[in-house]
C-alpha positions in Angstrom: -11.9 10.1 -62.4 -11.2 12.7 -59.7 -11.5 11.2 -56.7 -11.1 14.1 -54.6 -14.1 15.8 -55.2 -16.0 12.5 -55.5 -15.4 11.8 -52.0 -16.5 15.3 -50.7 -19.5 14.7 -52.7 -20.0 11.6 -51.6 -19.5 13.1 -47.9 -22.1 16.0 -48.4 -24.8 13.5 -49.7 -24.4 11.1 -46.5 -24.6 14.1 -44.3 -28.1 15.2 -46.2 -28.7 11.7 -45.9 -28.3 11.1 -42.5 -29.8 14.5 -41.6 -33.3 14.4 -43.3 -35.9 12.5 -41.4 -37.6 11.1 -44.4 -34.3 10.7 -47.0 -34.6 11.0 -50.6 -33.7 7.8 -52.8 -32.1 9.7 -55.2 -29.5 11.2 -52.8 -28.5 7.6 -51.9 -28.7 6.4 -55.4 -26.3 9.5 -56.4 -24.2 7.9 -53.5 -24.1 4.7 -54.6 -23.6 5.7 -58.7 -20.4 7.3 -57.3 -18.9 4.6 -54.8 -19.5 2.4 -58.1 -17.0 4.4 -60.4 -15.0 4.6 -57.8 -14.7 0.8 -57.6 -14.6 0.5 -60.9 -11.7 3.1 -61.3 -9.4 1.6 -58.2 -7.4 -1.2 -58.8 -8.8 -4.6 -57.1 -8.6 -4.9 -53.3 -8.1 -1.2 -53.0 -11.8 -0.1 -52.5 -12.5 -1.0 -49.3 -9.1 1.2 -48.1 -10.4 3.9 -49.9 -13.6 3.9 -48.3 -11.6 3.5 -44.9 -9.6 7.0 -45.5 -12.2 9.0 -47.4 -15.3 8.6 -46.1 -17.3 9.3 -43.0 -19.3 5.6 -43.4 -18.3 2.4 -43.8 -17.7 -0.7 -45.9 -21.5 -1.5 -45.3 -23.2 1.6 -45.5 -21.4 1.9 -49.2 -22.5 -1.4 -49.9 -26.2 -0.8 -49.6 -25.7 2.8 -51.6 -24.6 1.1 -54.8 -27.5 -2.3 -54.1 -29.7 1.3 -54.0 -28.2 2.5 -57.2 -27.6 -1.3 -59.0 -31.7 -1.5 -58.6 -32.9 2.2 -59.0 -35.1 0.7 -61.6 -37.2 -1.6 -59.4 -37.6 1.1 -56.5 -38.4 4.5 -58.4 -41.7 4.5 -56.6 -40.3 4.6 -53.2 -40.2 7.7 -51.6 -38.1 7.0 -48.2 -35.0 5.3 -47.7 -35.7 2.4 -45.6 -38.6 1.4 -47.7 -36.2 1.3 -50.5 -33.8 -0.9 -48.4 -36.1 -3.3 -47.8 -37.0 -3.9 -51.3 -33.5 -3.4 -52.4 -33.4 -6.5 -49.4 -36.0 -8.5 -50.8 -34.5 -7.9 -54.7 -31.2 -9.5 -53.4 -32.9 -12.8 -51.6 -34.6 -13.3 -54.9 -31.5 -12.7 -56.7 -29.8 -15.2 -54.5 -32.1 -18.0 -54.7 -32.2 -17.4 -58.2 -28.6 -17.5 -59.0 -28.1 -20.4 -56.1 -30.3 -22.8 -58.3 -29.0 -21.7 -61.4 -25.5 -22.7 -59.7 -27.2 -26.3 -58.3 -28.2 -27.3 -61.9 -24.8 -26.6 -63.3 -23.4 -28.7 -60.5 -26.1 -31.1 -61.9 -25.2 -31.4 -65.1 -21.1 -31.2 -64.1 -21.9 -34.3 -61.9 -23.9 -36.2 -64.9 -21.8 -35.7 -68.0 -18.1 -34.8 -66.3 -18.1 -31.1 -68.2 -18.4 -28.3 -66.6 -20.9 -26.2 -68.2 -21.0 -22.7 -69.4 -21.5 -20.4 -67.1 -19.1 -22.1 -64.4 -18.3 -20.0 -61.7 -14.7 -20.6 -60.7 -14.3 -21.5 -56.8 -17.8 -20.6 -56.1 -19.0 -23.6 -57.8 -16.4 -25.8 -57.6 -17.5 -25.4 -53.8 -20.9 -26.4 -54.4 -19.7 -29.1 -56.2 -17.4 -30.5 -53.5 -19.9 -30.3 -50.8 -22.4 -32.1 -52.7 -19.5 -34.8 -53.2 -19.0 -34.7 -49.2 -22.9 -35.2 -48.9 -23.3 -38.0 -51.5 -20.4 -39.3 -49.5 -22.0 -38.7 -46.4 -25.0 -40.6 -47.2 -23.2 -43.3 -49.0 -21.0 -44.4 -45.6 -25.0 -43.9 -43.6 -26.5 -46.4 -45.9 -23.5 -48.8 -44.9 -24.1 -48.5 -41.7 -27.6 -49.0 -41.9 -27.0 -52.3 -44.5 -24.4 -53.4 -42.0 -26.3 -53.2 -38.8 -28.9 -54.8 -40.7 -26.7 -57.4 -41.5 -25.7 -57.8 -38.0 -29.1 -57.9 -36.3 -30.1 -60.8 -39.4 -26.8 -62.2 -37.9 -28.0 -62.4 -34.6 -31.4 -63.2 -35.0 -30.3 -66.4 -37.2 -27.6 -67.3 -34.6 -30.3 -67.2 -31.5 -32.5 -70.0 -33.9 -29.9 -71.6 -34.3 -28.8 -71.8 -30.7 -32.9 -72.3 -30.2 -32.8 -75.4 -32.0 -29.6 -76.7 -30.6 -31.4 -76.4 -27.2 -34.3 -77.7 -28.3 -33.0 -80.7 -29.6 -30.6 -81.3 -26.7 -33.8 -81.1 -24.1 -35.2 -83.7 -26.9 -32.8 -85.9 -26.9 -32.3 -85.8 -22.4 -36.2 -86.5 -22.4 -36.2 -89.0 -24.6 -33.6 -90.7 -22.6 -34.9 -89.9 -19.3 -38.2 -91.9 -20.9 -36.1 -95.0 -21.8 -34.4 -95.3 -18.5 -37.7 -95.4 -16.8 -39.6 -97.9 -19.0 -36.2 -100.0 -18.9 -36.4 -100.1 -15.0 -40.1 -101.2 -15.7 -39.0 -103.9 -18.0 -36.4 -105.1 -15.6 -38.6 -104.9 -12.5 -36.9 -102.7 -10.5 -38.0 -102.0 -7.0 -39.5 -98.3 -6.0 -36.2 -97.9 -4.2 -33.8 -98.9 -6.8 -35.9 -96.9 -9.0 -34.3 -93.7 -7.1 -30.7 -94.3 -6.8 -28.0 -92.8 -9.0 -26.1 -95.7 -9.1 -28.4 -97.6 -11.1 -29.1 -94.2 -13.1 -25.6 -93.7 -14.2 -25.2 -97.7 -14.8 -28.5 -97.6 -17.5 -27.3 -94.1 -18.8 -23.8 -96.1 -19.4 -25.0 -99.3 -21.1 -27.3 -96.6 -23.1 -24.4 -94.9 -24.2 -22.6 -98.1 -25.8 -23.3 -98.9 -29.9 -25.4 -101.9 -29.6 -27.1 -104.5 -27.8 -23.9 -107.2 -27.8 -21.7 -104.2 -26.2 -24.1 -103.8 -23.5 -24.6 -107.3 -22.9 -21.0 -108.1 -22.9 -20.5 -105.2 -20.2 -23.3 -106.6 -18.1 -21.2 -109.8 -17.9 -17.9 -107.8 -16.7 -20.3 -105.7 -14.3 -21.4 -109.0 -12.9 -17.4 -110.5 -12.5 -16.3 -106.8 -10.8 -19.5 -107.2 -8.9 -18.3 -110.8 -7.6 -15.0 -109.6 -6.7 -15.7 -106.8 -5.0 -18.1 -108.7 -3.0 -15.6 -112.2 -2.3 -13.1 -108.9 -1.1 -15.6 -107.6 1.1 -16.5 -110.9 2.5 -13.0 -111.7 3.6 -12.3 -108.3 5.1 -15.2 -108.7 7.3 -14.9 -112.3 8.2 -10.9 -111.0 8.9 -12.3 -108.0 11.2 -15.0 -110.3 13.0 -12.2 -112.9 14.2 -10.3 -110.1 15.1 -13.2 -108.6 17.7 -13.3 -111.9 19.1 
């Protein structure tokens, strides 16, 4: 293909094209029919440098030329050049969805029997198939975390009854005692201002605390002899300190 007179061509059509208020389709069809032999002709990744030295547009004006051309079918009707881009627009969404859920199915059925099925597009698929592995993945680790604070709150929740009836029974079992140390002090006649001291608090809360009966009456007796010592003691020292004052 002679390139050189395709880019003058291709030159004198944008300049019509760029020149006419209401521009024909079928100039930028005729544009975009050339810019696609050219691509065709050139080996790959040397289009776009073409373009660069050759023409008097760009990369993206060339583009939509040859969308113009790859759809002349589906805009024949139109009669101006941006009404033709926007269908050629709207063509190419379609397209896109199209072939996007075309390429979501094959990923699909890659995922549910392990074979890649015809069609496969190299790299572009293999894309779509790794991010759908990073969002299964994703979701995976987010129901974890969901299960596992789950877990924890059940955790917690069992650990505060638990705690609740530890409590409970502890203020239970200090009532209950409370209780018997008061009737005992009834039983044993205690005056309304014995009743009130520690002492004799901490002495029932002691003989409470012993296995049975025999233990407690046993330690009664030793209380008793202490009791008798301390008091003999006490008697001397202040017999001892009363001669001494006289």
């Amino acid at each position: 293909m002679n390139t050189l007179v395709t880019y003058k061509e291709l030159n004198d059509l944008h300049q019509q094209i760029e020149g006419k208020l209401r521009s024909t389709v079928q100039d930028a069809i005729r544009a975009g029919e050339l810019l696609t032999q050219v691509k065709d002709s050139l080996p790959h990744g040397a289009f776009l440098p073409w373009i660069g030295k050759n023409c008097m547009f760009g990369d993206k004006t060339a583009e939509r030329y040859m969308k113009v051309f790859e759809h002349k079918g589906k805009i024949v009707t139109v009669s101006n050049l941006p009404e033709a881009y926007r269908q050629v627009k709207q063509i190419e969404s379609v397209k896109k969805q199209t072939e996007n859920q075309k390429a979501f199915k094959r990923v699909q059925d890659y995922v549910k029997s392990g074979i890649k099925p015809e069609g496969w597009r190299k790299n572009t698929d293999d894309k779509l198939y790794q991010e759908e592995q990073d969002r299964d993945e994703r979701i995976r680790r987010f129901k974890e975390r969901v299960e596992e604070d789950k877990q924890a709150k059940e955790s917690k929740k069992k650990d505060y009854k638990q705690d609740s009836k530890h409590f409970n029974e502890a203020i239970s079992k200090l009532t209950s005692r409370v209780e018997e140390r008061e009737t005992f002090k009834e039983q044993i006649r205690i005056s309304s201002e014995g009743k009130d001291s520690p002492f004799v608090d901490a002495l029932i809360d002691y003989l409470q605390g012993l296995d049975d009966d025999n233990r407690r009456l046993e330690a009664c007796h030793n209380i008793i002899k202490v009791a008798k010592s301390i008091a003999k003691e006490l008697d001397r020292k202040v017999y001892s300190e009363s001669l001494n004052e006289n």
